[in-house]
Backbone as ProteinMPNN parsed JSONL, in Angstrom:
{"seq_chain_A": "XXXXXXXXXXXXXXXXXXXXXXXXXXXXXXXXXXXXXXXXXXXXXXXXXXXXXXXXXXXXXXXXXXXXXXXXXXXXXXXXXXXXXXXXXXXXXXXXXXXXXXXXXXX", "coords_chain_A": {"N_chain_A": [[0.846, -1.185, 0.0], [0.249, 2.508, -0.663], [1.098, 5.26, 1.016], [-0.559, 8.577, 1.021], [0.923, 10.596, 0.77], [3.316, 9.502, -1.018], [1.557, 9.061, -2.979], [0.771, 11.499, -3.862], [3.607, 12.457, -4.805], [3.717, 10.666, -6.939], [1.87, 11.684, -8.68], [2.517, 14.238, -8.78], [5.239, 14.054, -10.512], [3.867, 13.337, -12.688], [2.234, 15.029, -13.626], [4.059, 17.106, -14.121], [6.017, 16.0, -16.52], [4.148, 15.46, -18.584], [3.209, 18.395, -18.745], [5.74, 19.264, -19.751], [5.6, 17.325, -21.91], [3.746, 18.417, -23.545], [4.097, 20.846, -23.981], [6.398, 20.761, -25.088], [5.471, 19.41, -27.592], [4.38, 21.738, -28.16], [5.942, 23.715, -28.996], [7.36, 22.554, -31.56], [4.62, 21.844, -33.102], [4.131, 25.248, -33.354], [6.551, 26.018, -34.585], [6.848, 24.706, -37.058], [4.212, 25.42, -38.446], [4.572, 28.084, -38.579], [6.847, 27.636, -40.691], [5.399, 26.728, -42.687], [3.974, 28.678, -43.12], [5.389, 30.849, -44.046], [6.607, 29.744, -46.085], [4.686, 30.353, -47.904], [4.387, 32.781, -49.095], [6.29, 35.636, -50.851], [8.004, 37.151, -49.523], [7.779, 36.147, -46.928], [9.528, 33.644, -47.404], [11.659, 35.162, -47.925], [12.131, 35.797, -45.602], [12.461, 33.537, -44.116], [14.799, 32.654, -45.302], [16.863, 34.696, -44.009], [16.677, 34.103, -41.512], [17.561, 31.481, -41.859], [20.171, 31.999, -42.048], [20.733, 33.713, -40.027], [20.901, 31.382, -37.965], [23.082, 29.678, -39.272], [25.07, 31.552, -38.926], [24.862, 31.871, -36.134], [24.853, 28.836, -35.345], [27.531, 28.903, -36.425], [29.141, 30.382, -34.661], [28.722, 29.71, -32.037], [30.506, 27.007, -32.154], [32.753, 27.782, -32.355], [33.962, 30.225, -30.305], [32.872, 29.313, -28.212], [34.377, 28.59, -25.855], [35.47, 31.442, -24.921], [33.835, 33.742, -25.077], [30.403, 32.341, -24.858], [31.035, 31.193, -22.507], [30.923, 33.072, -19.855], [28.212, 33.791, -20.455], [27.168, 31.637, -18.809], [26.764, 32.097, -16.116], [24.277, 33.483, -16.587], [20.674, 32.375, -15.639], [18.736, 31.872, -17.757], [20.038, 31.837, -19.964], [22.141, 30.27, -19.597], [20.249, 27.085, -20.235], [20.53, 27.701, -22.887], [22.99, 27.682, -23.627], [24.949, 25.456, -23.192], [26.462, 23.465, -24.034], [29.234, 23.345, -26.376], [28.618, 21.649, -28.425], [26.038, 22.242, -29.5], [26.668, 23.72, -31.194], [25.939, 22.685, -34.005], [23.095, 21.188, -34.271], [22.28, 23.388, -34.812], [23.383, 24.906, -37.024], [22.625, 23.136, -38.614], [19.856, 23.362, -38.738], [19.675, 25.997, -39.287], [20.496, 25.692, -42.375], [18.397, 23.92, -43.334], [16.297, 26.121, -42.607], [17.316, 28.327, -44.915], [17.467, 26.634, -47.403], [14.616, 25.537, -47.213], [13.951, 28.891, -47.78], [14.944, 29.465, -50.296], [13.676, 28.463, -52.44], [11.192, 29.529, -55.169], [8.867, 30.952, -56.837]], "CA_chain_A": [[0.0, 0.0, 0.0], [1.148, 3.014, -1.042], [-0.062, 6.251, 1.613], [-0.992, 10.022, 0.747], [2.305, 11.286, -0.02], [3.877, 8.64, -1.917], [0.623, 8.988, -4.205], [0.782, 12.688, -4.579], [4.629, 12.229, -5.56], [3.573, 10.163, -8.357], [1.108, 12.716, -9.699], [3.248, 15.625, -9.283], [5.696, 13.654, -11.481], [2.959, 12.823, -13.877], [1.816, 16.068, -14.3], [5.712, 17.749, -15.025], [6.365, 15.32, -17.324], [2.814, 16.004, -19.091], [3.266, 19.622, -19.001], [7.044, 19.326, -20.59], [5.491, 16.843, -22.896], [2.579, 19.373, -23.894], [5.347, 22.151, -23.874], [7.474, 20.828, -26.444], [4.658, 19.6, -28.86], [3.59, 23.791, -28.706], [7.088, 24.296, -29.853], [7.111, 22.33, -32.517], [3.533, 23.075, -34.156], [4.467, 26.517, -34.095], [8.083, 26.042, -35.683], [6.304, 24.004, -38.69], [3.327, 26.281, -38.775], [5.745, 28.968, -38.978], [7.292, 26.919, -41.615], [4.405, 26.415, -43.936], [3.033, 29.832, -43.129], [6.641, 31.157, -44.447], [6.74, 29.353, -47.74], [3.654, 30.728, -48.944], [4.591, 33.978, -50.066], [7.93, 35.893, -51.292], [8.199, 38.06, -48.13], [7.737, 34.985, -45.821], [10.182, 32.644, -48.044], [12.974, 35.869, -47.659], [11.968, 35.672, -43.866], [13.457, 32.346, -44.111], [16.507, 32.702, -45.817], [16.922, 35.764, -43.126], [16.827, 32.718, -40.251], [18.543, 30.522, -41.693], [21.257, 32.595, -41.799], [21.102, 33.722, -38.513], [21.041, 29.883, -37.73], [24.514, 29.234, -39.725], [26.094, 32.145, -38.246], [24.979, 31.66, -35.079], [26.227, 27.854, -35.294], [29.358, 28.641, -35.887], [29.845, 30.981, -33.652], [28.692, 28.433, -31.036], [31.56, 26.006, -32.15], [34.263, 28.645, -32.521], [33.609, 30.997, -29.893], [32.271, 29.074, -27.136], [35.063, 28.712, -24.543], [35.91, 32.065, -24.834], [32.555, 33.806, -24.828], [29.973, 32.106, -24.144], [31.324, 30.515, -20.575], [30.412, 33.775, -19.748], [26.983, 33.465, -20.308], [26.301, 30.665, -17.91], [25.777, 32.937, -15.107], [22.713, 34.035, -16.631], [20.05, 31.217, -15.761], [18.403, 31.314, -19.025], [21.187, 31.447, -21.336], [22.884, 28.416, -19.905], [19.835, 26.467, -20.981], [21.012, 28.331, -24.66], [24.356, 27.764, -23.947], [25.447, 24.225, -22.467], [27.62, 22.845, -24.806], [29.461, 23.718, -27.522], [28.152, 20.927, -29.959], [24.779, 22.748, -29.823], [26.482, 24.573, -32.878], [25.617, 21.527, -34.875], [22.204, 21.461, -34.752], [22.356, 25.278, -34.897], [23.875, 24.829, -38.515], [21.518, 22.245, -39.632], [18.197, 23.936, -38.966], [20.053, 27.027, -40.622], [20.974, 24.937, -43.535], [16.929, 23.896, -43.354], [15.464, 27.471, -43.279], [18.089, 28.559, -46.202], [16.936, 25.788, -48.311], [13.047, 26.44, -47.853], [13.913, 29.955, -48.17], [15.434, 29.514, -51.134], [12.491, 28.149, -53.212], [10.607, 30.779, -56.065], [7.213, 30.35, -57.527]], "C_chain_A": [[0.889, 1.246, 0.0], [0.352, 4.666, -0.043], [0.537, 7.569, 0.585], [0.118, 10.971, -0.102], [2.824, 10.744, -0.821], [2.675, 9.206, -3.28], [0.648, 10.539, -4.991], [2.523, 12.639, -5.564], [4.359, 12.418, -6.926], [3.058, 11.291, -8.964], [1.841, 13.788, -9.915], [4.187, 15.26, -10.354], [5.154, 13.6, -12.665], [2.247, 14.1, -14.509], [3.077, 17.044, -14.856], [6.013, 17.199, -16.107], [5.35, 15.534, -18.595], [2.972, 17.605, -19.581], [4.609, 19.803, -19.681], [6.564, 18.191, -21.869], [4.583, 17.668, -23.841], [3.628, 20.611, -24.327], [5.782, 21.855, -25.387], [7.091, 20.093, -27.617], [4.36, 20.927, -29.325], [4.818, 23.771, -29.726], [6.988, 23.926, -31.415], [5.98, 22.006, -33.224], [3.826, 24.066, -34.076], [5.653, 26.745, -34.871], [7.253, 25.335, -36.908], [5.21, 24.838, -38.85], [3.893, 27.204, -39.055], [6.596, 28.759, -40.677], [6.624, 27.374, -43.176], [3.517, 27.811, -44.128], [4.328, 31.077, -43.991], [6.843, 31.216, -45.887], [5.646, 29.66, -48.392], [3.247, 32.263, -49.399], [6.478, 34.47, -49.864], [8.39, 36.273, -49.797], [8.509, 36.601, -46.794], [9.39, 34.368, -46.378], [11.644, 33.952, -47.877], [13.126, 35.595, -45.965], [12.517, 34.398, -43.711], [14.524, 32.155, -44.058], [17.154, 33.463, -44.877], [17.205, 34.891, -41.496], [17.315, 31.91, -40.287], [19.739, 30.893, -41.671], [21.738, 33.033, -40.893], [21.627, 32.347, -37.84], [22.457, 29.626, -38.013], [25.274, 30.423, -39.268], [26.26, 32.09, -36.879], [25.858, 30.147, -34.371], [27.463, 27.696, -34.966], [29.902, 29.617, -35.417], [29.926, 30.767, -32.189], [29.991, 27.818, -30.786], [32.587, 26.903, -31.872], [34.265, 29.678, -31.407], [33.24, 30.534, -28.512], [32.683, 29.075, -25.78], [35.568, 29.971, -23.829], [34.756, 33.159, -24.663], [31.18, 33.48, -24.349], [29.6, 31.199, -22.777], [30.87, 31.847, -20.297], [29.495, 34.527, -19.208], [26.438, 32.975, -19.493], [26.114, 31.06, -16.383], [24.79, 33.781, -15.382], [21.93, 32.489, -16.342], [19.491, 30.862, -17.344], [18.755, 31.316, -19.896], [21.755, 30.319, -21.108], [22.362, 27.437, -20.362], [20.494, 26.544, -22.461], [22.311, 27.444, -24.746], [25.768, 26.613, -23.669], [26.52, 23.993, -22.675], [27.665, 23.021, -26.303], [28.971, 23.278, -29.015], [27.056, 20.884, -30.122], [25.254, 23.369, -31.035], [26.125, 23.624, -33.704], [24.594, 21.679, -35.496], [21.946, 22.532, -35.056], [22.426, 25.444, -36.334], [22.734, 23.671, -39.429], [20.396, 22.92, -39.729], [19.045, 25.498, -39.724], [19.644, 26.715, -41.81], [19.214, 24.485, -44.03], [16.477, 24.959, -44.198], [16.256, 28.303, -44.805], [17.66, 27.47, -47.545], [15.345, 26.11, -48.302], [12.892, 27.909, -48.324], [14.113, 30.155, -49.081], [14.641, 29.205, -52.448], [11.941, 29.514, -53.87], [9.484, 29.946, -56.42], [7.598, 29.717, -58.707]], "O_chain_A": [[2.018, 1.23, 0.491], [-0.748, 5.101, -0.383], [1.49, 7.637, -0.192], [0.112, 11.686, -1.105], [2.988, 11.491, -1.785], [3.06, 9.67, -4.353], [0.58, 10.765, -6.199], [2.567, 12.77, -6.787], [4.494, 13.336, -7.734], [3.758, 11.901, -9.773], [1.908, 14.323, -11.022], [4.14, 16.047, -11.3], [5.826, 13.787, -13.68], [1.794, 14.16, -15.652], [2.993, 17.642, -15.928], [6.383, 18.028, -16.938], [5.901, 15.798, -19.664], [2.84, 17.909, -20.766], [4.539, 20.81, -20.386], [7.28, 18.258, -22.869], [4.793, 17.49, -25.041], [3.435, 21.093, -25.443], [5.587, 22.464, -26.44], [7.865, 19.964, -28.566], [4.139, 21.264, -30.488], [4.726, 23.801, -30.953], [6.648, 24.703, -32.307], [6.343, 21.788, -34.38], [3.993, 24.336, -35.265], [5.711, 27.613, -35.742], [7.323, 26.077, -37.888], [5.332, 25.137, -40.038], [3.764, 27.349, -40.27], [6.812, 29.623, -41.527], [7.015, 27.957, -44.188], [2.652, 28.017, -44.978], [3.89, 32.124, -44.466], [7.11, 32.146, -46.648], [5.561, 29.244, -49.547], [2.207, 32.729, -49.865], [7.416, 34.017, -49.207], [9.12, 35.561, -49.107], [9.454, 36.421, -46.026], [10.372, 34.689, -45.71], [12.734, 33.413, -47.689], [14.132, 35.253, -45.345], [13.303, 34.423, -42.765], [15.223, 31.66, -43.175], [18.284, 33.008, -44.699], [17.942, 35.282, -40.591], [17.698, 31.29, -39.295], [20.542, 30.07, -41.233], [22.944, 32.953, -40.661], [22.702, 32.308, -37.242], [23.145, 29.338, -37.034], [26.471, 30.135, -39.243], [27.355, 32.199, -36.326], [26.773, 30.055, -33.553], [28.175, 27.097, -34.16], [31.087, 29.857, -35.647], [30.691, 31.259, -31.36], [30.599, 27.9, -29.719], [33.345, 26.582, -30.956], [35.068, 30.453, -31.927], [33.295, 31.38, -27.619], [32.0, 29.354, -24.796], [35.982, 29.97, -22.669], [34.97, 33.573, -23.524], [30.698, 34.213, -23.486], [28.576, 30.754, -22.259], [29.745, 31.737, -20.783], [29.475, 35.351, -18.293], [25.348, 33.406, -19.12], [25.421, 30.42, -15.592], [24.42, 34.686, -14.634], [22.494, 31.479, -16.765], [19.759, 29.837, -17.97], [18.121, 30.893, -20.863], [21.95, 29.443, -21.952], [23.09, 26.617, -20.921], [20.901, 25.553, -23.067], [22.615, 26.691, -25.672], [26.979, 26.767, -23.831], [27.488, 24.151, -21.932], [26.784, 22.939, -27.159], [28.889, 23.859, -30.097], [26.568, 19.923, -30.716], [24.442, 23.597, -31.931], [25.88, 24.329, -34.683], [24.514, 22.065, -36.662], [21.034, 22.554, -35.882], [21.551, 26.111, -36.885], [22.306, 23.618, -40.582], [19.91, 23.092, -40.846], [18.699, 25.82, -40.861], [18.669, 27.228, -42.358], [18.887, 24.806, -45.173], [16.286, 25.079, -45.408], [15.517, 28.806, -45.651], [17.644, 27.933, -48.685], [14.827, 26.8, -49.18], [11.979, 28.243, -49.078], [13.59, 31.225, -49.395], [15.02, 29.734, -53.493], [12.157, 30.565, -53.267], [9.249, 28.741, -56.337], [6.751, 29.195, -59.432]]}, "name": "protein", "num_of_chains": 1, "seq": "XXXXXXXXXXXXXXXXXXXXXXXXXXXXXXXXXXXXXXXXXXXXXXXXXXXXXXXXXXXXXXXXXXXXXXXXXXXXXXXXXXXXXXXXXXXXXXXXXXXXXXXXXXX"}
């Protein structure tokens, strides 16, 4: 048998986990809605290319830059989420490399 507290535990677990799972579906429907709401005119589809470029510069200024700058950072709380580890420039450069390619599309 499991008493009062043990049981709330669980739920408080069950609802963080829930609410970070709910969380980071929002994210991504609005990054692909964003997406598809992007590529359907010129202005949007430059707004792209405009992010993905931020994306590939930001990248690699992740990789190249990181020990020396942003250590830095990680006495802010919510940049160190940003700012962990250096081989976040990676994906940084790929979703660039992404929005530069949909951006890149013409009628």
């Amino acid at each position: 048998m499991m008493d009062s507290l043990e049981v709330a535990a669980v739920y408080k677990e069950m609802v963080i986990g829930g609410g970070i799972g709910i969380g980071v579906a929002s994210v991504i429907f609005v990054y692909v809605a964003l997406i598809v709401y992007g590529m359907s005119s010129s202005t949007g589809r430059k707004t792209l290319m405009g992010a993905g470029l931020f994306f590939l510069l930001f990248g690699a200024a992740t990789l190249v830059y990181f020990d020396t700058w942003f250590m830095g950072m990680a006495s802010v709380p919510i940049l160190s989420v940003v700012f962990y580890s250096k081989w976040l420039g990676i994906p940084y450069i790929i979703n660039g490399g992404f929005l530069c390619k949909l951006g890149s599309f013409s009628d």
